[in-house]
TORROVEX-216958 format. One record per residue (C-alpha): x negated, y, z; residue number from 1. Coordinates in steps of 0.5 Angstrom, whole numbers, padded with zeros to 4 digits. Example, Ala and Ser with C-alpha at 12.3 -4.5 7.8 and 13.67 -1.06 7.14 Angstrom:
<atoms>
    xx    yy    zz num
 -0025 -0009  0016   1
 -0027 -0002  0014   2
</atoms>
This chain:
<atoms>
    xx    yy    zz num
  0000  0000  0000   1
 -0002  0007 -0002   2
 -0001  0014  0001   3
  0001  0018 -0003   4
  0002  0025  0000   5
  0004  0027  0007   6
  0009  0032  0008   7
  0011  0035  0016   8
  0018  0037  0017   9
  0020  0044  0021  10
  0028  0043  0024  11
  0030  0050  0023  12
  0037  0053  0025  13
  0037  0058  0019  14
  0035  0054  0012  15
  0035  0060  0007  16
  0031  0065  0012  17
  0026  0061  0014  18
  0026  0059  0007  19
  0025  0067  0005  20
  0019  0067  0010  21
  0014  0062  0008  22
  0016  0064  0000  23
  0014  0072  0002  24
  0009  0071  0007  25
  0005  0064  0004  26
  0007  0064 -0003  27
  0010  0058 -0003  28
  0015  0056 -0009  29
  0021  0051 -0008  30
  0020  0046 -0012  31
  0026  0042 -0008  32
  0032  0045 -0006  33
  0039  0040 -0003  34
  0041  0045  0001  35
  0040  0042  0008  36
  0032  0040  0006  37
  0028  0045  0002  38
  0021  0044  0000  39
  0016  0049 -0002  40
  0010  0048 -0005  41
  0003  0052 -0008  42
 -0001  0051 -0014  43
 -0005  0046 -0010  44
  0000  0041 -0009  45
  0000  0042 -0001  46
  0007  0042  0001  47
  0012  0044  0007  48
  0019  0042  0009  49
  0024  0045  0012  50
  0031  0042  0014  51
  0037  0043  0019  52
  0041  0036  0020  53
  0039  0030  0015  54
  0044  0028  0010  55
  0045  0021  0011  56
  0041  0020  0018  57
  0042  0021  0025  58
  0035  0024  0027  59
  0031  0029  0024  60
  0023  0026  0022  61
  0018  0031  0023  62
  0014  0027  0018  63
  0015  0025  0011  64
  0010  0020  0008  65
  0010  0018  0001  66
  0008  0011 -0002  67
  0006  0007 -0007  68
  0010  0001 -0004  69
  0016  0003  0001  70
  0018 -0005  0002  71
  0011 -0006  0005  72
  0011  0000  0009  73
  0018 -0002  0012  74
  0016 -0009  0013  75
  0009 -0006  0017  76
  0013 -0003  0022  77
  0017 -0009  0023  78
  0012 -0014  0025  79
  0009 -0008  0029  80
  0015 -0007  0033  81
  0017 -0001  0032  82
  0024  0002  0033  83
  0028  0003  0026  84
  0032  0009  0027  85
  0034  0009  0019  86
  0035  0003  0016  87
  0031  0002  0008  88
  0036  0006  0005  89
  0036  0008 -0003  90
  0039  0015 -0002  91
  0042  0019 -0008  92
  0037  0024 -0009  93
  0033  0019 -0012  94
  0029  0016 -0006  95
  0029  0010 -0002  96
  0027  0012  0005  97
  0028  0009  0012  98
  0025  0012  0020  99
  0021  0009  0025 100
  0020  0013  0032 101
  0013  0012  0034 102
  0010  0010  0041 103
  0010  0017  0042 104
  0018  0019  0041 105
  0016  0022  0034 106
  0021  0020  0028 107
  0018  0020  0021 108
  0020  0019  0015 109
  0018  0014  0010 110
  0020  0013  0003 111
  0018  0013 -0006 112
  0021  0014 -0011 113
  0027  0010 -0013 114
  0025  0006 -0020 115
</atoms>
C-alpha cells in the first residue's frame, strides 16, 4: 500500500468564511467545493480541508489519507484492532473511504478514488 497524499481536516462553524480567509490570507484555491467540506490548495500541491459536519459519517476525522489500496488500509487496521467508527463506504462523490479512531481519540479518514 502506498500513501498518496495527507490532507489535515480543521472543523469549522462557518465554512465560507473561513474558506475566505485561507484564500486571501494564504492564497489558497478551492480545488474542491461540496458545501459541508471544502478543499484549498496551492501551486504545490500542499492541501488544507475545512468542514463543518460530514455528510454520511458520524465524527468528523482530522486527517485525510489518500492510497493506492483503500481495501489493504481497512484490512490493517482491523488486524490492529482499531475501532471502525466509519465502515468502508463507496461514497457518492466518487471515494471509498472509512475512519479508524487511534489510540489517541483522533478520528482519521482513509480513502482512494473509487474506480
Amino acid at each position: 500500500m502506498r500513501i498518496e497524499r495527507v490532507v489535515p481536516i480543521l472543523t469549522v462553524a462557518d465554512l465560507q468564511a473561513t474558506t475566505a480567509h485561507h484564500e486571501e490570507v494564504l492564497g489558497m484555491q478551492r480545488v474542491m467545493d461540496h458545501g459541508w467540506i471544502v478543499t484549498l490548495a496551492d501551486g504545490a500541491g500542499h492541501q488544507l480541508s475545512l468542514m463543518t459536519k460530514d455528510a454520511t459519517a458520524p465524527v468528523n476525522p482530522v486527517l485525510s489519507v489518500f492510497v493506492d489500496d483503500v481495501q489493504e488500509a481497512h484490512d490493517r487496521a482491523v488486524e490492529a484492532g482499531l475501532e471502525i467508527v466509519h465502515p468502508l463506504t463507496d461514497e457518492p462523490w466518487g471515494v471509498t473511504r472509512f475512519f479508524y479512531r487511534g489510540p489517541d481519540g483522533q478520528v482519521v479518514n482513509v480513502g482512494s478514488h473509487t474506480p
